[in-house]
C-alpha positions, 0 to 999 in steps of 0.5 A, spaced: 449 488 706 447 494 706 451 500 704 456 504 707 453 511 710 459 514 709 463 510 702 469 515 703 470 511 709 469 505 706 478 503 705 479 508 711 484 504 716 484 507 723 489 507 726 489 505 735 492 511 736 485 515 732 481 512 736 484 512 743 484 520 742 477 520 743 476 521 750 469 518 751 471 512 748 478 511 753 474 512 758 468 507 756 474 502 754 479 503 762 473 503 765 471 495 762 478 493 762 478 494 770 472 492 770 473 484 765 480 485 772 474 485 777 470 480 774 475 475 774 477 476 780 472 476 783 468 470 779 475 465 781 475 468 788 467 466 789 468 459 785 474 458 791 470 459 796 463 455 794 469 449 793 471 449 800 465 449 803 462 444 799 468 440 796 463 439 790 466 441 784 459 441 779 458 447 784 464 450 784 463 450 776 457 452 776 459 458 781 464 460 776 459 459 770 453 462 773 455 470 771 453 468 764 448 463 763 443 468 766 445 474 761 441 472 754 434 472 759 437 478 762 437 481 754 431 478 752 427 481 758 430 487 760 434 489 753 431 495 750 432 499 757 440 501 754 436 504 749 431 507 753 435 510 759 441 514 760 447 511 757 451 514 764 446 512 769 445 505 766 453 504 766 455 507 772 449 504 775 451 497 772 457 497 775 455 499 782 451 493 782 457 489 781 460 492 787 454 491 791 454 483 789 461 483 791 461 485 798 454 482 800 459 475 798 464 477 802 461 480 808 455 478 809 454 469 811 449 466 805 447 460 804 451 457 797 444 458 793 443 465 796 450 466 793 449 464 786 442 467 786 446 473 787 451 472 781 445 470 777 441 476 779 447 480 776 447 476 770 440 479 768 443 486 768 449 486 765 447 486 758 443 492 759 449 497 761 452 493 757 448 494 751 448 501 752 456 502 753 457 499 746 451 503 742 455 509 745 461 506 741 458 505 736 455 513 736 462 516 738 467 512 732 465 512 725 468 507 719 474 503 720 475 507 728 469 503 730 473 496 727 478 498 731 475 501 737 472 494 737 479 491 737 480 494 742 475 491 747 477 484 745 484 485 746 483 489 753 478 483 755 483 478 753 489 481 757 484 483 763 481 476 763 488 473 764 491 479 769 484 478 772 486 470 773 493 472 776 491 477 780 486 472 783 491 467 785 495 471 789 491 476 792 487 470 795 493 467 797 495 473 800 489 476 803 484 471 803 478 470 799 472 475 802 478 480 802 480 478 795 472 480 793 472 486 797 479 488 792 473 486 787 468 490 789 472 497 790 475 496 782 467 496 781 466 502 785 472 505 782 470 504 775 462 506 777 465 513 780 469 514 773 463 514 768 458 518 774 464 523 774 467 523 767 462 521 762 457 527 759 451 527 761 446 526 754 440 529 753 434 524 751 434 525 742 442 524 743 441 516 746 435 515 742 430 516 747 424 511 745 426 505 740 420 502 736 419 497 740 418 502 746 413 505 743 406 504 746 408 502 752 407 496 755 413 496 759 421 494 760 419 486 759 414 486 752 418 492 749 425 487 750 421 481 747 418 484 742 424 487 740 429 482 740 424 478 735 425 484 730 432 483 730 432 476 730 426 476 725 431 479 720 436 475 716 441 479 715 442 480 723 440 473 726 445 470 721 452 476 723 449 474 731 450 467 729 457 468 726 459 471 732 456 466 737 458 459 735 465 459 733 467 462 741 462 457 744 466 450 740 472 453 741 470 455 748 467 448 748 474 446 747 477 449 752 473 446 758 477 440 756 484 442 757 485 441 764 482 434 763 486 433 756 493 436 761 490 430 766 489 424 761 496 426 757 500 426 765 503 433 763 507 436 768 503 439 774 502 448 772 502 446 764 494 446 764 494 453 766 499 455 760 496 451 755 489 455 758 494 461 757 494 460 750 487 462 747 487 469 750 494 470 748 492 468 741 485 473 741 490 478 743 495 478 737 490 476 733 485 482 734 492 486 734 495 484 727 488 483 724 486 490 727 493 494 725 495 491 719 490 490 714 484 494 710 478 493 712 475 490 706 480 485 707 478 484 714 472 482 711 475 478 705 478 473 710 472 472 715 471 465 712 479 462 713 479 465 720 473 463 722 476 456 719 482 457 722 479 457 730 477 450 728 482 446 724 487 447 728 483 444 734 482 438 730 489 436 730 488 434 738 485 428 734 492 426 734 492 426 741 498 431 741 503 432 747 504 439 750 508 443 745 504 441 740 498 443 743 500 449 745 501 452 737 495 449 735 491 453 741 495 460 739 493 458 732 486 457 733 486 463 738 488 467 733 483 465 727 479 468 733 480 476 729 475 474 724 469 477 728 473 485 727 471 483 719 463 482 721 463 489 726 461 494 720 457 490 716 453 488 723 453 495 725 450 497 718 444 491 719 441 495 725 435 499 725 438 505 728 433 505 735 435 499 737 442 499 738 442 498 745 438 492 745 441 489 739 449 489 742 446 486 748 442 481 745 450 480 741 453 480 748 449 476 752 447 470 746 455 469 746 456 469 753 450 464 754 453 459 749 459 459 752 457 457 758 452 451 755 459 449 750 464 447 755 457 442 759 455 440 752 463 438 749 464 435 756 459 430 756 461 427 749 468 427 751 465 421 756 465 417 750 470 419 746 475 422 749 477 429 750 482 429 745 476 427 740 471 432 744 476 437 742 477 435 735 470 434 734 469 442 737 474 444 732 470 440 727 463 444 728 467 451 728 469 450 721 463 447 719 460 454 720 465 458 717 463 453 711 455 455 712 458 463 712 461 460 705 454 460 703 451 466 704 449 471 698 447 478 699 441 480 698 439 482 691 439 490 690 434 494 686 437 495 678 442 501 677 438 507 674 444 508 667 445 515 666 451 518 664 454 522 671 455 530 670 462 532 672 460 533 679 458 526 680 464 523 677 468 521 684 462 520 689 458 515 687 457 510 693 459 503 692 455 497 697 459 494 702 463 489 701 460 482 704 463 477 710 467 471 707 467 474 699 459 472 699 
């Protein structure tokens, strides 16, 4: 991997108290958790209202599913506009269109098609502000505060996305579904008006301007494609992006059949929803303790047994276990979730510095494409062989993959030129990073 820019940093732990003293980054981090609330509202609330004109539940799947299947062609043709245009523009932008998507469903008539053409075309752009939130990220928190920054995130994503589900429920029962999206669109809205209001205005060199794939011109769509192919044309990045999208994508897999697994197993009405509750809630603690407590080059260290630990529990659903069982095994499994915090520095080490954009959306949208496609993929196996042996065997791929990351290898480095350090060198010899999982 490639060497820390600051090694003083290296074993620095951060403290969430650090990182949310950086205002940028708590407006950036209240804004998405408003947002991921919105999101989920309005993702249910839609997937309700298709299933009562229709009473189909593929569309009604799909309604709920359609928000993040587009996102990876989204990336790949429009990415490296988050490194090309003003991060505050793009962000508020991307939330604004948000809002408008969520009112044009809930007040104006559309056929269901026009209505998941809406969703999609949403899709397409969100890894573009994004993409652009998380490079400013990565510019404002330097060393273990950015680690710790991106723990944040995912707790905040945890704990919105079930807020967001609750909220769902009894603003639809209270309100109605189109009243409930209008709830949605003005979260949006309020979240679009925050960024525009409050978030610095950067000059053209402070985000990057013109990446190297932009140089030349040829437009958004060439420069997105041929920057995408940089970045998964280099090893090191396509093998962390890998490592970052296939455990969630079995693991959320396994998750498309617990309430199949709560029906076969007759639990008693309401358990499928705790059962749900449990991975997130897993994640949650899991990013929250991992984060807190252990150094970074321990987090890095223990890459490859957490990201075992997100399938091997899974594979007890082989048993076919009752409900409390079950429940452990998914908290444990959501737990092993917090490998991704040891991948984030030496993920964000790999970049190329003009590309950061295009390569965190890319990161984003490939993750969220996968787990669209893994639910669809472990549910037709679950035909077969049941969904208890489809969760086993989702759980089975998530440690097959922390096996192959076992098998990683750094690339060599350039031998070390001997010398004997003067008085002043002694102490500040740089040391490489140290790699995921101990390779």
């Amino acid at each position: 991997m490639t060497p820390t820019a600051e090694p003083a940093q290296g074993h620095h732990r951060a403290t969430y108290r650090e990182v949310l003293a950086e205002p940028r980054f708590r407006l950036l981090f209240s804004t998405r958790a408003v947002a991921i609330t919105a999101g989920s509202l309005r993702i249910t609330t839609f997937s309700v209202l298709v299933f009562a004109a229709t009473g189909s539940a593929l569309l009604s799947a799909l309604a709920f599913g359609i928000g993040f299947l587009p996102q990876l062609f989204g990336s790949l043709l429009l990415g490296s506009l988050a490194d090309r245009l003003p991060p505050r523009a793009l962000i508020a932008g991307g939330y604004a269109l948000e809002c408008a998507a969520a009112l044009l469903l809930a007040l104006l008539p559309m056929p269901i098609a026009a209505s998941l053409g809406v969703m999609a075309l949403v899709a397409l752009a969100t890894p573009v502000f994004g993409g652009a939130s998380s490079r400013l990220v990565a510019q404002w928190l330097k060393g273990d505060a950015y680690v710790l920054g991106r723990s944040l995130n995912n707790i905040a994503s945890s704990g919105a996305q079930l807020f967001g589900l609750a909220l769902g429920g009894a603003v639809v029962a209270v309100l109605g579904p189109h009243r409930a999206l209008t709830v949605s669109a003005a979260l949006y809205l309020g979240c679009a008006l925050a960024v525009r209001i409050r978030l610095p205005r950067l000059e053209r060199g402070e985000f990057g301007g013109t990446p190297g794939g932009a140089r030349g011109g040829g437009g958004a769509a060439r420069a997105s494609l041929h920057g995408a192919g940089l970045l998964l044309s280099g090893r090191t990045v396509r093998r962390l992006m890998l490592a970052q999208w296939l455990p969630p994508a079995f693991v959320t897999g396994a998750e498309g059949l617990i309430v199949a697994y709560a029906g076969g197993h007759h639990f008693a009405p309401g358990w499928y929803a705790v059962l749900m509750g449990c991975l997130p809630v897993g994640m949650l603690v899991g990013d929250l303790l991992v984060g807190r407590l252990l150094r970074p080059p321990t987090r890095e260290r223990l890459v490859v047994p957490l990201m075992g630990l997100t399938g091997l529990p899974l594979v007890g659903f082989a048993a076919e276990p009752g409900v409390g069982v079950s429940s452990c095994l998914l908290l444990i499994s959501g737990f092993g979730s917090a490998y991704g915090l040891g991948l984030q520095r030496p993920f964000l080490d790999a970049l190329p510095q003009d590309g950061q954009g295009h390569a965190f959306g890319l990161l984003g949208s490939g993750s969220m494409t996968l787990q669209g496609v893994g639910p669809a993929c472990f549910g037709s196996v679950a035909a077969g062989i049941g969904t208890g042996g489809a969760i086993a065997l989702a759980g089975g791929a998530a440690v097959l993959t922390a096996g192959w990351i076992r098998t990683w290898h750094p690339p060599p480095s350039p031998a070390p030129v001997r010398h004997h350090p003067t008085g002043s060198e002694k102490g500040t010899e740089q040391h490489a990073g140290s790699t995921p999982a101990g390779s």
